[in-house]
N, C-alpha and C positions, 0 to 999 in steps of 0.2 A: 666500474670505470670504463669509458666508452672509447676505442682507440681515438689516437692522437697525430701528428705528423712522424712526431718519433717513439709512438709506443703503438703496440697493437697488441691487444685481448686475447686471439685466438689463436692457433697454430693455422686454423683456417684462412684467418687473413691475412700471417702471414705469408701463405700461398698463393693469397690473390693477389699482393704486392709483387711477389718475386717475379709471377707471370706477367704483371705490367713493368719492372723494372728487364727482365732478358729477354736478350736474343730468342726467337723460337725456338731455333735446335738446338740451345742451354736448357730451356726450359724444357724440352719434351727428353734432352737425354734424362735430366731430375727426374721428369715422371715418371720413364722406363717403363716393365713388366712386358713380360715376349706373349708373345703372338695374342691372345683376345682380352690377356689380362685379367683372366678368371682369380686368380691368384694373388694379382695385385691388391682388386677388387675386395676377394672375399678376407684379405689379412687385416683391414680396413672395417667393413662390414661386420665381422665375427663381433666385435666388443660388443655392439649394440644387440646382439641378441641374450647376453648375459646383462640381468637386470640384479638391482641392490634389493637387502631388508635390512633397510636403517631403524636407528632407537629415536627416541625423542626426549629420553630426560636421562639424569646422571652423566652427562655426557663429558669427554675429559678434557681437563684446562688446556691441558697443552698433549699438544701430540710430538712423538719422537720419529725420523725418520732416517737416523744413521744406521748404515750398515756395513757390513765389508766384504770385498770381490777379490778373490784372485789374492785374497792376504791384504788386500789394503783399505784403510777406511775411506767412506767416502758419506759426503753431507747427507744426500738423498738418493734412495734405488734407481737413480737413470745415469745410463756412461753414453758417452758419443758411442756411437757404432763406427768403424773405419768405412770410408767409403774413394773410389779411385778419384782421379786427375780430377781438382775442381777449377772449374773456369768458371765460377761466379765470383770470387770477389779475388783482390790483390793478395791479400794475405792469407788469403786459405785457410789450413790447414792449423796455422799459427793463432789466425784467431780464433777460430773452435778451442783450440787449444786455452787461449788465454780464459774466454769466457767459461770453460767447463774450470778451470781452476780459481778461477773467480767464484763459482758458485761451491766449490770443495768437490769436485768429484774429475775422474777419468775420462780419458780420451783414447779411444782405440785407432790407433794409425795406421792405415793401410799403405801395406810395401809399395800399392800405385799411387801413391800420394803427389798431390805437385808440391808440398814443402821438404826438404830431408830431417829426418829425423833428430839430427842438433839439434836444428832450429824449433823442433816440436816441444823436444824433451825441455829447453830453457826455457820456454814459456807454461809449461806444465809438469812436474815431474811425477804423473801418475799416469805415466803415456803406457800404452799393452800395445804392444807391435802386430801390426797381422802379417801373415806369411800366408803364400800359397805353396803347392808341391809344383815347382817350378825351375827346370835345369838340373844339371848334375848335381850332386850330394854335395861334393865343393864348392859349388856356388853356393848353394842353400845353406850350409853352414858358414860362409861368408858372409852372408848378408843377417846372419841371423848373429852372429859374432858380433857384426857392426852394432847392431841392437843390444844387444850386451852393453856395450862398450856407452853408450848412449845411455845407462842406465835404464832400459825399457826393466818394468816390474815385472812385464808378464807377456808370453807369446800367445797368439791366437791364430789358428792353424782356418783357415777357410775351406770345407769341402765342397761347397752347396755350387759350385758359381759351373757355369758352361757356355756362357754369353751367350744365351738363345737371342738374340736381337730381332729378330723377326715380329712385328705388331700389324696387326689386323689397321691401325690409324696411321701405320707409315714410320717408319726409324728414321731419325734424322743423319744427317751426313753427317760425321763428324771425320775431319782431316787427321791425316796423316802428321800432320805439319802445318802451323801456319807460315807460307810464306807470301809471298805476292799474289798468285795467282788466287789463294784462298782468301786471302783479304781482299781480294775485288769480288770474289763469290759470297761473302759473306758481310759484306759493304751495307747492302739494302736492308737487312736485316739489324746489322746495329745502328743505322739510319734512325730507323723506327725507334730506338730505345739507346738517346743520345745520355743518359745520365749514366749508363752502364760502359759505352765508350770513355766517358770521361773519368769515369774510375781512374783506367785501365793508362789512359794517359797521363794523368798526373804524376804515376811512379813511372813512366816511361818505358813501359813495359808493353806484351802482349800474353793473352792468356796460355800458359805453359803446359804444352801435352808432351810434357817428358816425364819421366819415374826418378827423381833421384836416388829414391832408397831403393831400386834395383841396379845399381852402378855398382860392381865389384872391382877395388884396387885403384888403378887410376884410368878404368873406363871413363868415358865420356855416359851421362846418363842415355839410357835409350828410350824411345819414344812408346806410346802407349800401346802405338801395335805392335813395334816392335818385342816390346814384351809380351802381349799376348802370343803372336808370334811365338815364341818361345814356349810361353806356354802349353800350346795348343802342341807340339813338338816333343813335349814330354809325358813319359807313360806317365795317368792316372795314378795315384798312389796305393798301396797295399796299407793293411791295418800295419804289418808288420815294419812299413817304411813310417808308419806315424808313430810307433811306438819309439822306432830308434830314437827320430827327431824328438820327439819327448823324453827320452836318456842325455841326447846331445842337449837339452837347453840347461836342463838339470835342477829350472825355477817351475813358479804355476803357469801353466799349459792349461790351455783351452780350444775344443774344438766347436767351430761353426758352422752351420748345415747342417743340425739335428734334427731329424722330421721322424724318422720311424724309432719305436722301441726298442728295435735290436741293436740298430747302432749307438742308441743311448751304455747299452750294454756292452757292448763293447770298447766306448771312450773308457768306461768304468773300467772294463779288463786292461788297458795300456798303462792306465796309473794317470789319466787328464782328471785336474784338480777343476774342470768347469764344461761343462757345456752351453751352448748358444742355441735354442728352439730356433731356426730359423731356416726360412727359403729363401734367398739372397733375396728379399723385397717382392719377390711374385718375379725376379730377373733369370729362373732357373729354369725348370718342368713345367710348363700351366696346367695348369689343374690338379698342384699339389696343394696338398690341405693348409689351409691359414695356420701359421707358427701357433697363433692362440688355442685353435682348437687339438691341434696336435699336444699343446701342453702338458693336458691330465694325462694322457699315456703315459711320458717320459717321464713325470714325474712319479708314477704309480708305479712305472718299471725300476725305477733308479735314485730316487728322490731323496732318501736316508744316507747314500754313498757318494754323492757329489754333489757342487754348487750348480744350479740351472738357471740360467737367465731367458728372457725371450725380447727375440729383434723381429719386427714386425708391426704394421701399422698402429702405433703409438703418435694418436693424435692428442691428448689431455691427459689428466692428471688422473681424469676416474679409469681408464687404459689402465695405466697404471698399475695401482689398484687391483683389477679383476684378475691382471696377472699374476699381482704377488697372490692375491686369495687364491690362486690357481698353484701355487705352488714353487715360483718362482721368486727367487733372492735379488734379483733386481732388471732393467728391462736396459738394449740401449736401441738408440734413437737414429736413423740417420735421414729421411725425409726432412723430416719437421724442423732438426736444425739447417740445415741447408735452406729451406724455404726463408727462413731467418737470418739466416749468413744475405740472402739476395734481395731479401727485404729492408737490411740497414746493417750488415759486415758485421761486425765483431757483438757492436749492442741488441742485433738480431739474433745473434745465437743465443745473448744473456736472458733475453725477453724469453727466447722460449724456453728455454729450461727454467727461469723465474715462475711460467704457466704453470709449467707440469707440477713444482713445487706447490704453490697453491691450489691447483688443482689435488693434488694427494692430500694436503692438508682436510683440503674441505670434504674429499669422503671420507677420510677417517673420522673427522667429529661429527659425520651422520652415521656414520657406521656404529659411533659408540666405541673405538678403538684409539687405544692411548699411544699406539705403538704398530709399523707395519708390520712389525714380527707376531702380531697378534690376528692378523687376518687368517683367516680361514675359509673356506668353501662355504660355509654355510650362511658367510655373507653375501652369499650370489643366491640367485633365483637362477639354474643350470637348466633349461630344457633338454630332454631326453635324446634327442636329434642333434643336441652342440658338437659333439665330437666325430660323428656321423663314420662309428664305429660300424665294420663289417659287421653282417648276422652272421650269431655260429654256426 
C-alpha cells in the first residue's frame, strides 16, 4: 500500500514528513548524536549487516507476538523509549501515550517530559517513569514518590546520558525560554513551516521547555536547563547509590546505558529486574559501539538472570526481530515515533508502531516462527566482525 495524505509506509517517510513539517532546529535537535555522529550512524547501520535464513514452506498460520516487560503484558516487543522536552506537537507526550495504549503496549516517561505524569499515566496506564541521578536524595525520592503515586508500574534509571551536544554539522540553539526576544529569533524559521505554527496556535499555546515531572512540592516547574543545570551540579552516581534507589522503589527497576558486560553484571548484582542495551541514541561518547552490536555480550554475560531490551536505531519491524533473535525480550523506540508524532501527532505515532507490527509479523512467517519467543540466532546470518569484539 503506497503512502497516502494521512497514512505513510515507512518510519523513513515518516521522517521525511517531519523534516518538511519543523522548524530546523526542531528537526536537527530529533536528529541529534554528538560530535561526528559515528554512533548515531552505526546504531542505525548495524541491522543491515545481520542478514535472515528464512523457510519457504510449513510456514505458521498465525504468529503470536505478546510478551511481558517489567511484569506487565504488552501486545507487541516495542515500548516508547522516554525521551526529554518535546516541542513537536501540542500534546506530546499524552499522545505517545494514547497511541502506545491504543496498540496495547508501554510508554516510558522521561522526568524531562513537557507533559506531567497525571496526565500521562490517564491516557495510558502502562507508563515506567524514567529517572535520572539528579539532586539530593530527597528530591529524588520525591519525585520518584510522585511516580508512585501516579501509579508508574516501573522505574527506569538513565545512566548513559552526558549531553555531549557538540556536532561536526552544527547544534541548534535551543532557548532557555521562549519569550519575545526568542520568538522574533525564531520567527523566520516557523515562517518556512506555517502548518507547524498553526498547530501551536489553535491550543493557544507555545512550545513548553519546562519539566513538569521535575517540580518537587509546590515548586514552580523549572526549565530544561535549568534542570540540566542541576544535573550537571550533581555527583555522578555510585553502584551503591543505584542500589539504595532500587530498595527505595521497592517495584521493577530498570537500568539504561548498558553497553559493556561488566556493568550488565553488576545491574544483575543490585537486584534491577531489566536492563536497556543502550547509548542514549549515539547522544553520549561517539564512537561507542551500536546498542545492537553490543547486544550479544550482555546477553552472553547475563542473559538467563535478567530481562534485556535494546533502544537503538529501530527503524522496521525486521530491526525488530534481529534483536529479539539476538537475545532481547523487547526493543523501545524513540526516533521513529517522534518522526511520527511530527508527521501527523497522535495518528503518527499509531502508524508507526502499526509498521513495526507488521513489519514483525512479516519476518516471522518468513522466518518459519510461530512465535517471537521462538527466534533464535541461528535465524541471522552474523558475520564474524558484527560485534567487533577485541582480539585476545
Amino acid at each position: 500500500m503506497a503512502s497516502t495524505k494521512d497514512w505513510f509506509e515507512s518510519v523513513a517517510e515518516a521522517q521525511r514528513r517531519a523534516k518538511k513539517r519543523l522548524p530546523k532546529s526542531v528537526y536537527l535537535a530529533l536528529l541529534a548524536g554528538a560530535e561526528q555522529g559515528i554512533t548515531l550512524n552505526d546504531n542505525v547501520n548495524a541491522f543491515s549487516e545481520l542478514g535472515f535464513r528464512p523457510h519457504i514452506a510449513d510456514l505458521p498460520q498465525r504468529r503470536e507476538q505478546s510478551t511481558t516487560v517489567l511484569g506487565q503484558e504488552i501486545a507487541f516487543p516495542v515500548l516508547i523509549s522516554p525521551t526529554g522536552v518535546q516541542a513537536v506537537d501540542p500534546d506530546g507526550e499524552v499522545a505517545a501515550a494514547r497511541a502506545a495504549a491504543a496498540a496495547g503496549t508501554a510508554i516510558g516517561l522521561s522526568s524531562f517530559a513537557s507533559k506531567p505524569i497525571e496526565d500521562v499515566a490517564a491516557a495510558n496506564p502502562l507508563v515506567f517513569f524514567q529517572m535520572y541521578w539528579l539532586g539530593s536524595r530527597d528530591r529524588i525520592v520525591a519525585r520518584m514518590e510522585r511516580a508512585r503515586k501516579a501509579d508508574a508500574k516501573a522505574l527506569i534509571i538513565t545512566l548513559d546520558w552526558t549531553f555531549a551536544h557538540r556536532r561536526d554539522w552544527g547544534s541548534p540553539y535551543i532557548p532557555r525560554k521562549l519569550g519575545f526576544k526568542e520568538i522574533l529569533k525564531f520567527a523566520p524559521e516557523g515562517l518556512l513551516r506555517p502548518r507547524y505554527l498553526l498547530d501551536w496556535a489553535r491550543r493557544g499555546e507555545l512550545p513548553d521547555l519546562t519539566t513538569p515531572n521535575l517540580a518537587n512540592l509546590d515548586e514552580p516547574a523549572p526549565t530544561f536547563f535549568g534542570a540540566y543545570g542541576e544535573w550537571m551540579g550533581t555527583p555522578p552516581p555510585t553502584w551503591d547509590d543505584i542500589k539504595w534507589l532500587r530498595e527505595e522503589w521497592g517495584g521493577p527497576f530498570m537500568l539504561k546505558g548498558i553497553i559493556h558486560p561488566d556493568d550488565a553484571r553488576r545491574a544483575v548484582d543490585i537486584g534491577a529486574a531489566a536492563i536497556s542495551v543502550s547509548n542514549h541514541g549515539g547522544n553520549n561518547l561517539d564512537g561507542t559501539l551500536a546498542s545492537l552490536r553490543a547486544l550479544p555480550g550482555v546477553v552472553d554475560a547475563v542473559g538467563d538472570q535478567i530481562e534485556i531490551l535494546l533502544d537503538g536505531g529501530i527503524r522496521r519491524g525486521s530491526d525488530v526481530v534481529k534483536a529479539l533473535a539476538l537475545g532481547a525480550r523487547a526493543v523501545m523506540i524513540g526516533r521513529a515515533y517522534l518522526w511520527g508524532m511530527a508527521a501527523n501527532g497522535e495518528a503518527g505515532v499509531a502508524n508507526v508502531l502499526s509498521i513495526l507490527r507488521s513489519g514483525i509479523d512479516e519476518a516471522l512467517l518468513g522466518l518459519g516462527r510461530a512465535s517471537i519467543h521462538d527466534l533464535v540466532r541461528d535465524d541471522l546470518i552474523i558475520p564474524a566482525t558484527f560485534t567487533r569484539e577485541p582480539p585476545d
